[in-house]
N, C-alpha and C positions, 0 to 999 in steps of 0.2 A: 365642529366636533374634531377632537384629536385624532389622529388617521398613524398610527407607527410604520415606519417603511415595511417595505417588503423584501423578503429575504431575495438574495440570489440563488440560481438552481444550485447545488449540491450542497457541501457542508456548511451547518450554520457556522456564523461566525464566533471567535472566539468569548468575546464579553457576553454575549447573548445566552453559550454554555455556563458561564459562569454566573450571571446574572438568574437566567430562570431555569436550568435546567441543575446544574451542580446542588441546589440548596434543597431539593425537592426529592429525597431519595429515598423516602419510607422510613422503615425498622433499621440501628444499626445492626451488624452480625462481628460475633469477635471472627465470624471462622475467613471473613474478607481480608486476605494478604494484603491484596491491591485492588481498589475500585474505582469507579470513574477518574478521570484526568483528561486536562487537557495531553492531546497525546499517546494516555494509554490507552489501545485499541485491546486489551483482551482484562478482565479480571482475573485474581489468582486465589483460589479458596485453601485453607487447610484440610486439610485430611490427614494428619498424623505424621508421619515420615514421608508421605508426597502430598505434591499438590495437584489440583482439577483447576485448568486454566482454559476459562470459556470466552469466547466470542462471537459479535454477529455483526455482520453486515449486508448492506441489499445491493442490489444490481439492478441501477435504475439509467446510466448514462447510456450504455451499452445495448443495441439491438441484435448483434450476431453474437454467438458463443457464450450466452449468458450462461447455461448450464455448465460450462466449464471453469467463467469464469467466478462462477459461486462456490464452487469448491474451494480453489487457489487462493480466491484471497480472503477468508475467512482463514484457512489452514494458514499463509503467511501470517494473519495477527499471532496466532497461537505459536507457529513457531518465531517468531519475535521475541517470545518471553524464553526464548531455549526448551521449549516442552514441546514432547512428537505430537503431532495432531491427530487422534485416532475416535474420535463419533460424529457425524453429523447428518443435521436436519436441515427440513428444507421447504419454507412455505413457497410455493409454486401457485403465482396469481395470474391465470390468461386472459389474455384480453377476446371479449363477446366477438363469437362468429370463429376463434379457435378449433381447429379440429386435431384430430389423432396423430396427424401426421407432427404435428408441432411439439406437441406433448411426450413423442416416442427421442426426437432430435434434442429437447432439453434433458430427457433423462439418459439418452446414450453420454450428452458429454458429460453430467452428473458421474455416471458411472465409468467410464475411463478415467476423467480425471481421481475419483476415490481408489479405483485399481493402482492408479501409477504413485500416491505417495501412500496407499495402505491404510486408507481409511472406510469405516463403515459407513452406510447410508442406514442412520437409526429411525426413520421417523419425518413425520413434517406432518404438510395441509397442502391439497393442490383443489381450486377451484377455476372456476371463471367470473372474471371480477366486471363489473359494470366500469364505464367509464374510463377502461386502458385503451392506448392506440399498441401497447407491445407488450410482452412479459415482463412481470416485476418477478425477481426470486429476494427474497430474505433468507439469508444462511445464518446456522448457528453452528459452530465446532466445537468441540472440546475438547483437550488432550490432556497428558501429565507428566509431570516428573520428580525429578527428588526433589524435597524440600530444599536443600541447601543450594540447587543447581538454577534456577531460574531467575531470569533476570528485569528488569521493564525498560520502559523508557528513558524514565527519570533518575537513571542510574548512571547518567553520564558522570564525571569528573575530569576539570581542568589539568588539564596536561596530556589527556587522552587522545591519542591517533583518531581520526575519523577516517574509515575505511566504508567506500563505496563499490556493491558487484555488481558487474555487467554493464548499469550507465544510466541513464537519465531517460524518461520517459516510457519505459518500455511499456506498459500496458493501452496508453495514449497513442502510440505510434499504432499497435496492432487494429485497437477500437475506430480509428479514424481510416486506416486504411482498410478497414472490413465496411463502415457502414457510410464512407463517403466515395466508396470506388469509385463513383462515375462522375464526380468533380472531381478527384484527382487525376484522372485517365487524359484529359486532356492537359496535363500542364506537367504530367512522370509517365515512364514508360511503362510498361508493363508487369515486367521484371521485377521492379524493385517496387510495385504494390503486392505482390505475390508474396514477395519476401518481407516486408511492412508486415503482412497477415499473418506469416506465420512467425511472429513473433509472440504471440499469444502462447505459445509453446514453450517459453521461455520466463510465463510468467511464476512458477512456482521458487520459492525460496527456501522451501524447506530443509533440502539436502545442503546449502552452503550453513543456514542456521544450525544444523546439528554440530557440522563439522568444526563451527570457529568455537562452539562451546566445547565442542572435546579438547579444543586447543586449551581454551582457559584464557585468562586475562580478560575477560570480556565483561566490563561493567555494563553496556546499556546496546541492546540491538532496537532498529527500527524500521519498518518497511515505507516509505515514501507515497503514498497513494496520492489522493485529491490535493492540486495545489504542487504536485509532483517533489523535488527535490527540494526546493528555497524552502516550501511549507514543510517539508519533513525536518528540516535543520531546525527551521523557528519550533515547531513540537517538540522535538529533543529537548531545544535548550530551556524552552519554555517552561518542560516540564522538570528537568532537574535545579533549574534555577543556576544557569552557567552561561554563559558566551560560547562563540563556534565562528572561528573563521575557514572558508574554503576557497580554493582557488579554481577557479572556473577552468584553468587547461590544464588542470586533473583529472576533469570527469570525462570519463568515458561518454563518446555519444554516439551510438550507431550511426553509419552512412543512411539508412534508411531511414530513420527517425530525423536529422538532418534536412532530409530529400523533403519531407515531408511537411516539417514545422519552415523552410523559405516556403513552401512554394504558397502555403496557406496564411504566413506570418502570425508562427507561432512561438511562444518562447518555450523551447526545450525543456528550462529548467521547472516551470510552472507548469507541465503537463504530465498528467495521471503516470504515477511511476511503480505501481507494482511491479515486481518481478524483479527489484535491484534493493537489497541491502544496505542498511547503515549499519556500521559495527564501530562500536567505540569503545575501545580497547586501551591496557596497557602500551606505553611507545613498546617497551623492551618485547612486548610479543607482536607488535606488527608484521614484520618480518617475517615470522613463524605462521602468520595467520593468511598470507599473500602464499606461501606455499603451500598450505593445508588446502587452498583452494585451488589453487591450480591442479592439484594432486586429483582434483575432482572434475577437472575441466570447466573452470566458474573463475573469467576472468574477473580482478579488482584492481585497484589504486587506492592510492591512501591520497585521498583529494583534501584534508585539512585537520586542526585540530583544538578539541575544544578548552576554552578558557574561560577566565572570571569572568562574574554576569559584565563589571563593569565595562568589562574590555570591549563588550559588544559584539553583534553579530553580524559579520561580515563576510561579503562577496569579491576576491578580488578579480579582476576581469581581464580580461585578455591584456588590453592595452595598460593595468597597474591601477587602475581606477576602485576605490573602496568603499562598493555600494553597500548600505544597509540590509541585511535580509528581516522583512516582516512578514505578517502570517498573511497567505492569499487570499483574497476575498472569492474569487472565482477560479475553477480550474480550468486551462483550455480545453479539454476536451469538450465541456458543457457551453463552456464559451461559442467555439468554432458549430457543433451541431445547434446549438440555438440560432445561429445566424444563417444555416439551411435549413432550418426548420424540421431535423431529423428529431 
């Protein structure tokens, strides 16, 4: 009997989207601006002179900070497309033998993080679900803006600056050094798992996204997640149908993220990267858009830029070597906690 492989943990692979999930999508609607894609992480519906730009995603790698981190990064899809993030819901699945006290600590960070970029908490579902060993949250956000202001993924175009905030892995860094502290503890000091942690703090991208669209010039924003950087480049280009080359001693890497991916051997670039920006802009507003951030205190560099599909996608590496970028079959964070069996 035919036996089809088995997926790897997080996001299914690309042909697979395309193959049996992309062709299966119901009723069409004119009022869908933008809907599924490899890539596009939020839909953009019309509504007349604005639009309702929704998204969802779940929190399933992650055992500390899940309520915080189901805010953030549902609100990053939606501000990806340049639209404020302002509703959200929230199915809340505990796992049997759950009490009060857990339930009070996911929705404290729920609500801090809705307080800090100004979002409602409209709604959801909170049960206890059979057969969890941790909390699953499922978010859903919605936000809006002008019609003419919004932007996607697949809005890159060849010639465009690729500008990268803050740096490669940040969501991975914080998640590894929250839920593997005690194998890292022997092999980093103290110090710099503390600060590892509180890098989750830095996961929100909201405020650099408003500000590069006030700038203007900005054909295509993207937030880097599962598969971290290399897979957020291959999604861009994937989805506009273009090439991208970038040069690895452009991107920012935190010392702590660093500290983290030797001591475990991990690849930086391939690890959970919320919390850091692709912006793909006009060259002639690079410049402009590097100061509009700093203006905010949201370091970036402009680490490459994209070109014809034929041109390819590429990595160039420290020592001048011009690896291929393709799409990640597994992200390290899922990677490294599967192999301590978190």
């Amino acid at each position: 009997m035919f036996s089809a492989p088995r997926f790897p943990t997080g996001k299914l692979p690309a042909e697979v989207l395309k193959r049996v999930v992309f062709g299966r999508l119901g009723v069409p609607s004119e009022l869908v601006l933008q809907g599924p894609g490899l890539g596009e992480d939020a839909a953009v519906l019309d509504m007349g002179d604005r639009v309702l730009v929704v998204a969802t995603d779940p929190i399933t790698g992650a055992v500390g900070n899940v309520g915080w981190l189901a805010v953030n990064i549902n609100a990053n899809d939606i501000a990806s497309t340049g639209a404020r993030p302002r509703w959200f819901l929230c199915v809340t699945l505990l796992p049997e033998g759950a009490d009060e006290g857990l339930l009070t600590e996911i929705m404290d960070q729920m609500h801090s993080a809705c307080t800090e970029i100004g979002v409602s908490l409209i709604g959801g579902h909170t049960e206890t679900t059979p057969g969890l060993n941790r909390p699953i949250l499922i978010g859903f956000m919605m936000g809006e803006t002008q019609k003419d202001r919004y932007v996607t993924t697949g809005g890159a175009k060849p010639g465009d600056a690729i500008i990268l905030t803050k740096g490669a892995g940040i969501e991975g860094t914080a998640v590894i050094a929250k839920d593997l502290a005690n194998v890292l503890s022997d092999q980093i000091d103290t110090e710099t798992i503390k600060a590892a942690q509180l890098m989750i703090r830095s996961i929100s991208v909201v405020p650099e996204a408003m500000k590069v669209v006030e700038v203007g010039g900005v054909h295509s924003l993207h937030d880097p997640t599962e598969g971290g950087l290399l897979n957020g480049i291959w999604e861009m280009a994937e989805a506009a149908g273009v090439g991208a080359t970038i040069r690895e001693a452009d991107v920012l890497v935190a010392r702590e993220t660093r500290t983290i991916c030797d001591a475990l051997g991990i690849d930086p670039f391939k690890l959970l990267g919320s919390g850091a920006l692709m912006v793909m802009a006009e060259p002639k507003k690079a410049s402009e858009i590097l100061d509009a951030l700093s203006e905010i205190g949201v370091q970036a560099s402009i680490i490459g830029e994209v070109g014809a599909e034929e041109e390819g996608r590429i990595l160039i590496t420290m020592d001048g070597r011009r690896v291929p970028i393709e799409a990640i079959d597994q992200d390290e964070v899922y990677r490294i906690l599967d192999k301590y069996g978190i």
